[in-house]
C-alpha positions as CSV (number, residue, x, y, z in Angstrom):
1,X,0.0,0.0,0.0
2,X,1.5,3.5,-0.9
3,X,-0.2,7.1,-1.0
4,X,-0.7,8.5,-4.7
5,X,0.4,11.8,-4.8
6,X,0.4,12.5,-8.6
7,X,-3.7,12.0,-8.9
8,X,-5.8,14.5,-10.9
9,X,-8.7,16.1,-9.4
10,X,-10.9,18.2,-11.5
11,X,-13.6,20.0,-9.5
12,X,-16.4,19.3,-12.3
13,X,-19.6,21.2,-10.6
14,X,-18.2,24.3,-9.0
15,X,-21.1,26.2,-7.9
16,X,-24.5,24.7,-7.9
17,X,-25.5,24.0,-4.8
18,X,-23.4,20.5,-5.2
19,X,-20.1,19.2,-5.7
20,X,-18.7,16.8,-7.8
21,X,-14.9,15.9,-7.9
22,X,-13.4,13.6,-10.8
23,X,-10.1,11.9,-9.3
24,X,-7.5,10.2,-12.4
25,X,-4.9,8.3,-10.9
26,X,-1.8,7.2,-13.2
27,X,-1.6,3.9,-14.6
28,X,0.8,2.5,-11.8
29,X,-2.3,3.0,-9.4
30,X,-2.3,-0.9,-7.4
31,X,-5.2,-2.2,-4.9
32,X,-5.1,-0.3,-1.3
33,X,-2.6,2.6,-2.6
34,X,-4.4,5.7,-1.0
35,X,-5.2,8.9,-2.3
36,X,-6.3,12.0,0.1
37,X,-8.1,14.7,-0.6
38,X,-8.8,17.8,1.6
39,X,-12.4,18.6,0.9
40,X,-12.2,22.4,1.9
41,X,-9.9,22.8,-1.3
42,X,-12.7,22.0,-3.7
43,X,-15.6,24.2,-0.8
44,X,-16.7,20.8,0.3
45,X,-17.8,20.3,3.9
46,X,-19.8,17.4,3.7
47,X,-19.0,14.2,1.8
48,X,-22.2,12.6,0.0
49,X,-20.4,9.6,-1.7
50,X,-18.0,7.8,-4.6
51,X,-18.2,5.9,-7.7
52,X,-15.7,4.2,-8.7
53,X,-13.8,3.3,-12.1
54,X,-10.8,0.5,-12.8
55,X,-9.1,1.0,-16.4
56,X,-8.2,-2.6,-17.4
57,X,-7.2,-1.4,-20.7
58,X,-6.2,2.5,-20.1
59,X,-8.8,4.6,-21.7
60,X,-10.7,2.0,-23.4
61,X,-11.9,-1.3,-20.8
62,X,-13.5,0.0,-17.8
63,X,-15.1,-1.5,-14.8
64,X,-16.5,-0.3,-11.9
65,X,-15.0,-0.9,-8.7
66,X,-16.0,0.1,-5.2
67,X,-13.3,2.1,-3.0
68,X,-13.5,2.5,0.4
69,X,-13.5,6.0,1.9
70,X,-12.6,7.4,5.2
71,X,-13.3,11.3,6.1
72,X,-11.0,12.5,9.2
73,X,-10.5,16.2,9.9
74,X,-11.6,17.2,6.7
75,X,-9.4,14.8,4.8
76,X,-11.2,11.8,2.5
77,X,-9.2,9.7,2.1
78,X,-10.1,6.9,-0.8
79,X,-8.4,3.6,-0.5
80,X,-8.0,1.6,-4.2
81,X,-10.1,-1.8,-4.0
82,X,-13.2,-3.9,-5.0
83,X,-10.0,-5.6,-7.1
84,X,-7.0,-7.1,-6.7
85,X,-5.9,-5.7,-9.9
86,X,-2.3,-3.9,-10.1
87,X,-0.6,-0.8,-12.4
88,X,-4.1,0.2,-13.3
89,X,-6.1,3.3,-14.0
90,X,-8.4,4.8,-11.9
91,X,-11.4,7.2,-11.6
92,X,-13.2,8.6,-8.7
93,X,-16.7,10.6,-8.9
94,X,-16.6,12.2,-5.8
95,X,-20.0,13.9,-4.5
96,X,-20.2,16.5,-2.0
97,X,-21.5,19.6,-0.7
């Protein structure tokens, strides 16, 4: 297990009411690597939920794949799993407000 610092996060709904955060991990992204977010960054304070994507084939096979999430001190943290898959691509939807 090893934190991802390189990830992508695109805040995608800025200012309706909701939030909605797209997380792109690189390639090299393996089961229960961790990625954390501070939610105040993106003007979330509460976090609603994620759905998850696994690139078996980088941008063209994807699965879904259920993270687990933990939110501590204003920090979510999303932990890579649902597969035991290895050097893979992944997208978060995160939803918030």
């Amino acid at each position: 297990m090893a934190a991802i610092t390189t990830s992508t996060v695109t805040d995608t709904i800025p200012a309706l009411g909701r939030k909605m955060l797209m997380v792109e991990t690189p390639a090299t992204a393996d089961s229960d690597d961790t990625i954390a977010i501070t939610l105040a960054n993106y003007g979330i304070t509460t976090f609603l939920g994620i759905i998850g994507f696994e690139h078996t084939t980088t941008d063209s096979v994807v699965t879904t794949e259920a993270p687990t999430t933990a939110v501590s001190a204003g920090v979510l943290t999303i932990t890579i799993g649902g597969s035991s898959d290895d050097d893979e691509k992944r997208v978060y939807i995160v939803y918030g407000k």
